[in-house]
C-alpha positions in Angstrom: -13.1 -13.4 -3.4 -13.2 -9.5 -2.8 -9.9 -8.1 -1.0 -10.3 -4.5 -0.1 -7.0 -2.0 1.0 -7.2 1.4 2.3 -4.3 3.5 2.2 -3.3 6.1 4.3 -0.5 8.6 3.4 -0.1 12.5 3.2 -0.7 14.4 0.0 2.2 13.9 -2.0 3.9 10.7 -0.9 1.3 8.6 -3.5 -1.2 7.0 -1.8 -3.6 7.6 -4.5 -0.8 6.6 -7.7 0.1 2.8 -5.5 -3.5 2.1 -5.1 -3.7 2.7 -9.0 -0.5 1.0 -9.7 -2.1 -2.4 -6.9 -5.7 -1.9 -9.5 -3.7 -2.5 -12.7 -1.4 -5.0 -11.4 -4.6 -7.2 -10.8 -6.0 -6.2 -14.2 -2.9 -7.9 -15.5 -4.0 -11.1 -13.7 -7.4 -10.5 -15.1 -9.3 -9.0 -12.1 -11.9 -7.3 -11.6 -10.6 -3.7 -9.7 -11.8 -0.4 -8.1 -9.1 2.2 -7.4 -9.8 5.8 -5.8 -8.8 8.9 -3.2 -10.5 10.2 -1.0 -9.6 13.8 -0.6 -10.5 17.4 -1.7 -8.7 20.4 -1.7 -6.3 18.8 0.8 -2.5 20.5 0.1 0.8 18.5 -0.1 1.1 16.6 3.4 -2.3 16.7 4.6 -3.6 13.3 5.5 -5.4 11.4 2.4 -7.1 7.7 2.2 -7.3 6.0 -0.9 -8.7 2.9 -1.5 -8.2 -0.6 -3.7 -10.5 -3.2 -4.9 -10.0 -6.4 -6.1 -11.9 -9.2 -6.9 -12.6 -12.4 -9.2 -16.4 -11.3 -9.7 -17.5 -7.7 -10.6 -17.4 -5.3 -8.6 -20.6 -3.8 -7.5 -20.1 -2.0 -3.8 -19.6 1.7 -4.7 -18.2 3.3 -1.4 -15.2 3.3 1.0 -13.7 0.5 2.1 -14.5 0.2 6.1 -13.3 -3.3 6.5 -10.3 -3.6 4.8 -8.5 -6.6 4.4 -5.2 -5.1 4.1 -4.6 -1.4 5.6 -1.3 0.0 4.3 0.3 3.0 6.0 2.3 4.9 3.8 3.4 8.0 6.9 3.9 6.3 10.0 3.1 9.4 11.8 -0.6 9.2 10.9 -0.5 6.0 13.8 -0.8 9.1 16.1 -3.7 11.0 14.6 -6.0 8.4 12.8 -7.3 5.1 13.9 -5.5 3.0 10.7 -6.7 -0.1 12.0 -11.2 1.3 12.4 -12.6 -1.7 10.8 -9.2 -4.0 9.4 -10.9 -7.1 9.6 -9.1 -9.8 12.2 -7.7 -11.8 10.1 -5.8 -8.5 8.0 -3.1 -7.4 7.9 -1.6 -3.7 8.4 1.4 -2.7 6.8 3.5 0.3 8.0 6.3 2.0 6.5 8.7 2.3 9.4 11.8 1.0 10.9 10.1 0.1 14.1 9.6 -4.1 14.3 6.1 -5.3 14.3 5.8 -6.6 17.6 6.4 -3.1 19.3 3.9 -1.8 16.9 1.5 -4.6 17.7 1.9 -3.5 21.2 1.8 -0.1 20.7 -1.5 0.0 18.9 -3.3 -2.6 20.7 -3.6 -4.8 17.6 -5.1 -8.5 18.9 -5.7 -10.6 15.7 -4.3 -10.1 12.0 -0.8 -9.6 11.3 1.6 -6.4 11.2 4.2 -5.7 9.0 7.0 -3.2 9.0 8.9 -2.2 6.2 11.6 0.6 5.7 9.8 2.0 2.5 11.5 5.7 3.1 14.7 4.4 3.5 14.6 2.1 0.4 13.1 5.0 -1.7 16.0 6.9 -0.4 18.5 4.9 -1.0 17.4 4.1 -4.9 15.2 6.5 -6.2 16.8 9.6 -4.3 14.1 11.2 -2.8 11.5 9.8 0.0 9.0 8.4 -2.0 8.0 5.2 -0.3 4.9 4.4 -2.1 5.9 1.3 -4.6 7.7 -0.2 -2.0 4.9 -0.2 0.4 2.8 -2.0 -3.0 5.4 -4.8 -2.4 5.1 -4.9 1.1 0.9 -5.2 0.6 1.7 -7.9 -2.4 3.8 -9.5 0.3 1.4 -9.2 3.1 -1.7 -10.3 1.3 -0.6 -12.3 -1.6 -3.8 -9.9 -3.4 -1.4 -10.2 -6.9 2.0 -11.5 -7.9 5.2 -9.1 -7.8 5.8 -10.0 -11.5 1.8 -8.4 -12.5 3.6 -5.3 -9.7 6.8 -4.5 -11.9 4.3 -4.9 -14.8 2.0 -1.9 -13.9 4.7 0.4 -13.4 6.5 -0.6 -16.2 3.4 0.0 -18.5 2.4 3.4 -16.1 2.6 6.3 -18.3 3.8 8.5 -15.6 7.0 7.3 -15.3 9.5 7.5 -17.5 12.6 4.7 -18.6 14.7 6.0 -16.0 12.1 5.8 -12.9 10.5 2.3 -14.3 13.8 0.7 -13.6 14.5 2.2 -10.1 10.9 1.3 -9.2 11.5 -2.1 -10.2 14.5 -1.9 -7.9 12.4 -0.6 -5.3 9.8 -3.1 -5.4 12.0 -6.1 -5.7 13.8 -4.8 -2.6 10.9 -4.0 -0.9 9.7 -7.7 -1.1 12.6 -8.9 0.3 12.9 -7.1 3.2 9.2 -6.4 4.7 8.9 -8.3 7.8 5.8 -9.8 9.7 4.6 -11.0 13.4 
């Protein structure tokens, strides 16, 4: 079954590294994946899309995802200048990082069907890594959300991700494992 996820951030909070990271994750649990930004000469904290694919079969749409089945939201101020939820299918889910509880976001955006879940991604990020960078605990909120891969194939990726070094794998792991914990749903 194809899940698609489109991710909406701002240049530099890593949109486009956590849809990589959610791609090789399901590689490790032998799926077939697509993983890629759209953007162009966008500077750090324009607004950016990226996109993830994931499936049991290959792969062979070649585009944007326009229904997503997961739409993850990486700068909760985007709710007030993009339509995150143009084409989330209804039965998806949309994952914010926010403190805000996912009924009065429900509410706020009009959402019928689906599912909504907040988690405090910044604050975690914070708190752990030091600096706001929200985006591997917002991959554990999707995993969470969508059950699209397993939080063990999660830590996996970013231990194996060449970017990061001894130090940053660990509190990533941190991140993550916190992350899952705490994401809540309506």
């Amino acid at each position: 079954m194809l899940q698609e996820v489109r991710w909406h951030g701002r240049g530099g909070q890593g949109a486009w590294t956590a849809s990589l990271l959610l791609a090789r994750a399901a590689l490790s649990d032998e799926k077939q994946v697509q993983s890629f930004p759209e953007f162009g000469p966008e500077r750090r904290g324009a607004p950016v899309r990226s996109f993830t694919r994931i499936s049991d079969e290959p792969i062979d749409i070649h585009c944007n995802v326009y229904t997503p089945n997961v739409v993850a939201v990486i700068d909760p101020t985007l709710l007030k200048v993009v339509n995150v939820a143009e084409g989330l299918d209804k039965n998806g889910a949309i994952v914010i990082n926010t403190r805000d509880s996912p009924s009065d976001l429900r509410k706020e955006m009009k959402l019928k069907g689906g599912s909504v879940w907040t988690i405090s991604a910044s604050d975690i990020a914070s708190k752990i890594l030091g600096r706001d960078i929200p985006n591997t605990a917002m991959i554990a909120a999707v995993v969470k959300a969508s059950s699209i891969v397993g939080l063990d194939a999660v830590k996996k990726a970013i231990e194996t991700f060449e970017y990061f070094n001894p130090r940053i794998v660990q509190l990533n792991i941190q991140v993550v494992e916190e992350a899952y914990k705490e994401v809540k749903a309506e």
